[in-house]
C-alpha positions in Angstrom: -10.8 -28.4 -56.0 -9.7 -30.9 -53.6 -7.4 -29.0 -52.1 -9.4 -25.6 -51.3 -12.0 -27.7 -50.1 -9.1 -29.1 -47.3 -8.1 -25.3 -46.5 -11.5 -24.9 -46.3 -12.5 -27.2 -43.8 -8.1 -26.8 -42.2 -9.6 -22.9 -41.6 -12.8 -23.9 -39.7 -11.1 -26.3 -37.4 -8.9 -23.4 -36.4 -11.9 -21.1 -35.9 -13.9 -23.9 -33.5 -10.7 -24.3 -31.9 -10.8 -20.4 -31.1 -14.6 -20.3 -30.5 -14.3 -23.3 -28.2 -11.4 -22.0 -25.9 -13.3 -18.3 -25.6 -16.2 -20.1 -24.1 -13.8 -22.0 -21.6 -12.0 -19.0 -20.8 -14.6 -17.3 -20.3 -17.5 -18.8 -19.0 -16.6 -22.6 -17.8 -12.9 -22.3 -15.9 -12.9 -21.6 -12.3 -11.4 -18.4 -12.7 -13.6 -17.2 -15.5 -14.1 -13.6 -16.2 -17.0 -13.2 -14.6 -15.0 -14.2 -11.1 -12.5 -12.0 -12.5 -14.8 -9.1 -12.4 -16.6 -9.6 -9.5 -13.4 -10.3 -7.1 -11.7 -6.9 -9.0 -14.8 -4.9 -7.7 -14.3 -6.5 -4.5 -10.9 -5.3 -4.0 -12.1 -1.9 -5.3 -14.7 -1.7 -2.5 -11.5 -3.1 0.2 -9.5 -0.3 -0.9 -12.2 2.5 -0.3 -12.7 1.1 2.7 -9.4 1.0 4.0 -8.6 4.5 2.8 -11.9 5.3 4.9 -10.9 3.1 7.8 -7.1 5.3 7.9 -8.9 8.5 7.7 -10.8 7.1 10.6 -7.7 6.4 12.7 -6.1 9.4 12.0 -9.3 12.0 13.4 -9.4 9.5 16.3 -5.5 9.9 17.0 -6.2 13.6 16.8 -9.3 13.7 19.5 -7.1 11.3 21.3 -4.5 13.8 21.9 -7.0 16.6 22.3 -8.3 14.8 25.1 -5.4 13.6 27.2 -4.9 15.9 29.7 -7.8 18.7 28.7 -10.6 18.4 31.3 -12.5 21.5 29.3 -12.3 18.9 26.2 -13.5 15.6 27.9 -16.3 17.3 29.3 -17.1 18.7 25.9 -16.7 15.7 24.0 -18.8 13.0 27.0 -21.6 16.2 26.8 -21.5 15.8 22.5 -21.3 12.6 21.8 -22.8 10.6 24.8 -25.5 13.4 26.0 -23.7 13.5 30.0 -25.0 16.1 31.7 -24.8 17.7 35.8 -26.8 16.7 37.9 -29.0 19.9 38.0 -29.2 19.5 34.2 -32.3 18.3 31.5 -31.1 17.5 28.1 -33.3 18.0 25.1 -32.3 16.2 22.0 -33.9 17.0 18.6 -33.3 15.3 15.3 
């Protein structure tokens, strides 16, 4: 009787132990799992953007090219994208 009653109460130390630590780990340290979480979706979020930001460079090194040279182009791309016009010339923009 006496000694089921130490297993016993050997057992529950173990499991307190265990309970005890899983609340550290996960709650109280520093790098809890929360953290963990959040700075994983962060690097998510980096790596979408980068992949974005590289797309981005690589349409810009194409309209770069494009444009070197090509007087047609220039003037086609200053009338789209910053509304230049001749001097005899209204521009109308609707959105």
């Amino acid at each position: 009787m006496d000694f089921k009653k130490i297993l016993k109460i050997k057992g529950l130390k173990y499991w307190v132990a265990t309970a005890v630590f899983a609340v550290v780990i996960l709650f109280i340290d520093p790098n809890n799992l929360l953290v963990t979480m959040k700075l994983g979706r962060q690097v998510r979020q980096l790596h979408e953007e980068e992949r974005e930001l590289a797309e981005a460079i690589v349409q810009d090194s194409v309209n770069n090219a494009e444009l070197k040279g090509n007087l047609d182009a220039i003037e086609h791309y200053g009338r789209e994208n910053y509304y230049m016009k001749r001097a005899d010339e209204d521009i109308f923009v609707i959105k």
